[in-house]
N, C-alpha and C positions, 0 to 999 in steps of 0.2 A: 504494500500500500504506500503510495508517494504524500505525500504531506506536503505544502510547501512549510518551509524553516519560517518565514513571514507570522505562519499562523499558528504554529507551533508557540513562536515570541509570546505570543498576546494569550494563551493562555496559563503565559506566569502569573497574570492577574487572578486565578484561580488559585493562586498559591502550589501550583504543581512543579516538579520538577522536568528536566526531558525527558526521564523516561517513563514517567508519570501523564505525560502528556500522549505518547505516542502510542500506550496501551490504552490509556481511556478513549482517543479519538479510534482508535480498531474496534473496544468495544461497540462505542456508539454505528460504525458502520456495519457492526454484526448486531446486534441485540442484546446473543446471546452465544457464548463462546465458551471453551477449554482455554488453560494457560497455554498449552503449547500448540494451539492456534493462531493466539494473539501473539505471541512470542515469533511466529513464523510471518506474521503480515506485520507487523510492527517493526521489527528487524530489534528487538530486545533480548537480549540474549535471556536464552530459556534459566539459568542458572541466576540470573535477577528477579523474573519474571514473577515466580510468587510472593517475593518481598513485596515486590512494586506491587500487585494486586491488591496484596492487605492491608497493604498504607491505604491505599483504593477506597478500600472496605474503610477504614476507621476514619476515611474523610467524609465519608459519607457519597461516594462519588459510586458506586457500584455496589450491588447485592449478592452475595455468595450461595447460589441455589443447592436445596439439599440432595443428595444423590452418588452414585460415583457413575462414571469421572465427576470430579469438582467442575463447576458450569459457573460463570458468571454471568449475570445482568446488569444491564447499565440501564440508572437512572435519570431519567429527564432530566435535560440539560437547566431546563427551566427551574425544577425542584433544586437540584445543585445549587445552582445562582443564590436561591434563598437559604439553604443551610450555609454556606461560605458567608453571606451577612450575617446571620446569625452567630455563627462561630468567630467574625471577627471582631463584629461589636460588644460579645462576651469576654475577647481576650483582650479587648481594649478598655472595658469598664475593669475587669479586675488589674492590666497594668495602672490604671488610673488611680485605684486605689491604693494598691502598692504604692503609689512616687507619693500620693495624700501620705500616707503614712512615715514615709521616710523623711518628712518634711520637721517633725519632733523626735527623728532618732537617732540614736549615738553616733551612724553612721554619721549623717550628714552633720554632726558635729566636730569628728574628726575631718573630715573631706574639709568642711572649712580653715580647721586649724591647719593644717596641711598650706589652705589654698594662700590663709594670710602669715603665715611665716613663710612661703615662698614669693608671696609679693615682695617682700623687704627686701628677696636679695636680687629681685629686677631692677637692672638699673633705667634709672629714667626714660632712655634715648630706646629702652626695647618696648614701652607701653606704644605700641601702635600696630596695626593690621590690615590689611587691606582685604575686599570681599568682592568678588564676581557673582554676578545675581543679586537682581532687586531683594530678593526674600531675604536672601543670608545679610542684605546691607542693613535690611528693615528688624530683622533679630536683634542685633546688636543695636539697634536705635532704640529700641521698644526695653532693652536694658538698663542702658544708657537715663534712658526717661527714669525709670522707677528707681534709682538710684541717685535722681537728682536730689538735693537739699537745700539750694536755692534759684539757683535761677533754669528754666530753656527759654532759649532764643533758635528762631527757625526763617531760614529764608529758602521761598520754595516757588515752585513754578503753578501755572495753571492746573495742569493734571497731578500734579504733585501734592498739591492741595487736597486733592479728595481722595487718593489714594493715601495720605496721613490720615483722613480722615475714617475710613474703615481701618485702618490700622493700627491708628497710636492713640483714637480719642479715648478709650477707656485709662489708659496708664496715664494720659497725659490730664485725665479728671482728677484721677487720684493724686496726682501731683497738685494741681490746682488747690483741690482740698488739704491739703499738706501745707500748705503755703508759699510753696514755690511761685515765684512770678514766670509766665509766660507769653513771649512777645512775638508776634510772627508777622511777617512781611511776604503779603501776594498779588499777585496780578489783578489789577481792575477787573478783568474779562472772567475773573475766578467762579465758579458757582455761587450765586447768592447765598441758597441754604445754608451751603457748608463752611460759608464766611461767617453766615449768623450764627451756626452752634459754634464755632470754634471763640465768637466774641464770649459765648456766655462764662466760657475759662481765659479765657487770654486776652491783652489786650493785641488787637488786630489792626493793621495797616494794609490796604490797596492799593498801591501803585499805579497808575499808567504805563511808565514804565519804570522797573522794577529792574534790579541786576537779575541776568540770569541764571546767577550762582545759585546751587542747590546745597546747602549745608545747617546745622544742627551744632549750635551749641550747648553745654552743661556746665552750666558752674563754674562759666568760665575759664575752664580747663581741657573739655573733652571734645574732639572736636569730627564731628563727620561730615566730609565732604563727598560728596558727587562728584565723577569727574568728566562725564559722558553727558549731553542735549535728550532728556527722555523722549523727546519727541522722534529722535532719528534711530533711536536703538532700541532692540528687542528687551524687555526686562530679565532677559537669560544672560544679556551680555552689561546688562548696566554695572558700572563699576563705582566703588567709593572705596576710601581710604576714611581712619580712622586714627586720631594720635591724640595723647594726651600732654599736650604741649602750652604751658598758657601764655609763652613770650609768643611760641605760633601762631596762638588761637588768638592773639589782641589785636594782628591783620585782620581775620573774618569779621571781628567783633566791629574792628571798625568800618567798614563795608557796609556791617547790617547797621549799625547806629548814622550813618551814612545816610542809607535809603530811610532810617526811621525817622530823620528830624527832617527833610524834606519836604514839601509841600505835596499832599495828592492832587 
């Protein structure tokens, strides 16, 4: 039986492996089968074959009929689909719990101790990182924030804007109610809405025109820059650096204090 490799890929989404994949799609073109049928149209070698069947079996992905020869049944692809949600939203509710818990335990007490007697022997000039991908830029912003103590300052673009805004408004509330001040500079053309939730925490400036520096400061010290036009690059390829530098950070600072005393 030929497969293409294409389609094989896409059912790791099932959580199967290859060879897990090439015995279940034979089952499904037979019904119902012997291991060492599937094992001869799958090209799996007979000496795996019943491993790989009874994982099958305990994913819930195939039925083991009573008799001999041992017979197998495959399961609707459809039913599948719904035992696989099932099974991953149960193993994600209990890691959930697990990391809940470890959040009061010894462990993460040592891990901390660990993390701040090795801060002390970083020297200054190594706190910085740099990140490809929006997502992994936007992790460490969303840190960044909740770690604040006194101030964020944010200067950001149109689209930039509301993509902070499904992103950092929850952290960036809690910081608000914290008492942190939060200052942000965006584009006139910006989404009204999400100019108006962002005044009800911060104070908010519109621009006309606005530098189109994309960067995030904290406390004066922590500094993330964008270094890539979001509008010409895929958010797989958007890039930012991050450094905690405050002789470096009082350029940005003054840039945004720049556009902040300006006239709209």
């Amino acid at each position: 039986m030929i497969v293409q490799k294409d389609f094989l890929n896409k059912l790791k989404d099932f959580g199967l492996n290859s060879y897990e994949s090439k015995l279940w799609i034979a089952l499904l073109s037979r019904g119902v089968s012997t291991a060492g049928e599937l094992s001869d149209i799958s090209n799996v070698p007979r000496s795996r074959a019943y491993d790989v069947l009874e994982s099958l079996e305990k994913k819930g992905f195939i039925i083991v009929k009573v008799g001999k020869p041992i017979k197998y049944l495959a399961v609707p692809p459809a039913e599948v689909v719904e035992r696989v949600k099932k099974k991953v939203s149960e193993e994600a509710d209990l890691r959930n719990k697990m990391l809940t818990n470890l959040k009061d335990s010894e462990v993460l007490d040592e891990l901390n101790t660990l993390h701040t007697e090795g801060i002390k022997l970083i020297d200054p000039t190594d706190r910085s990182g740099a990140f490809r991908g929006r997502d992994k830029a936007y992790e460490h912003l969303t840190t960044m924030i909740k770690n604040a103590k006194k101030s964020v300052t944010i200067m950001t673009s149109k689209d930039g804007l509301d993509r902070k805004y499904e992103a950092l408004i929850n952290p960036l509330k809690k910081a608000a109610k914290a008492g942190v001040e939060i200052r942000m500079v965006a584009p006139a053309n910006s989404t009204k809405d999400v100019l108006a939730e962002f005044a009800k925490i911060a104070k908010v400036k519109a621009h006309k025109n606005p530098s189109t520096a994309r960067f995030c400061i904290v406390d004066g010290k922590d500094l993330m820059l964008f270094l890539t036009e979001d509008q010409k690059v895929h958010k797989s390829y958007d890039c930012a650096v991050w450094v905690e530098a405050p002789h470096f950070v009082e350029y940005f600072q003054g840039l945004f204090d720049k556009d902040w005393t300006e006239k709209q």
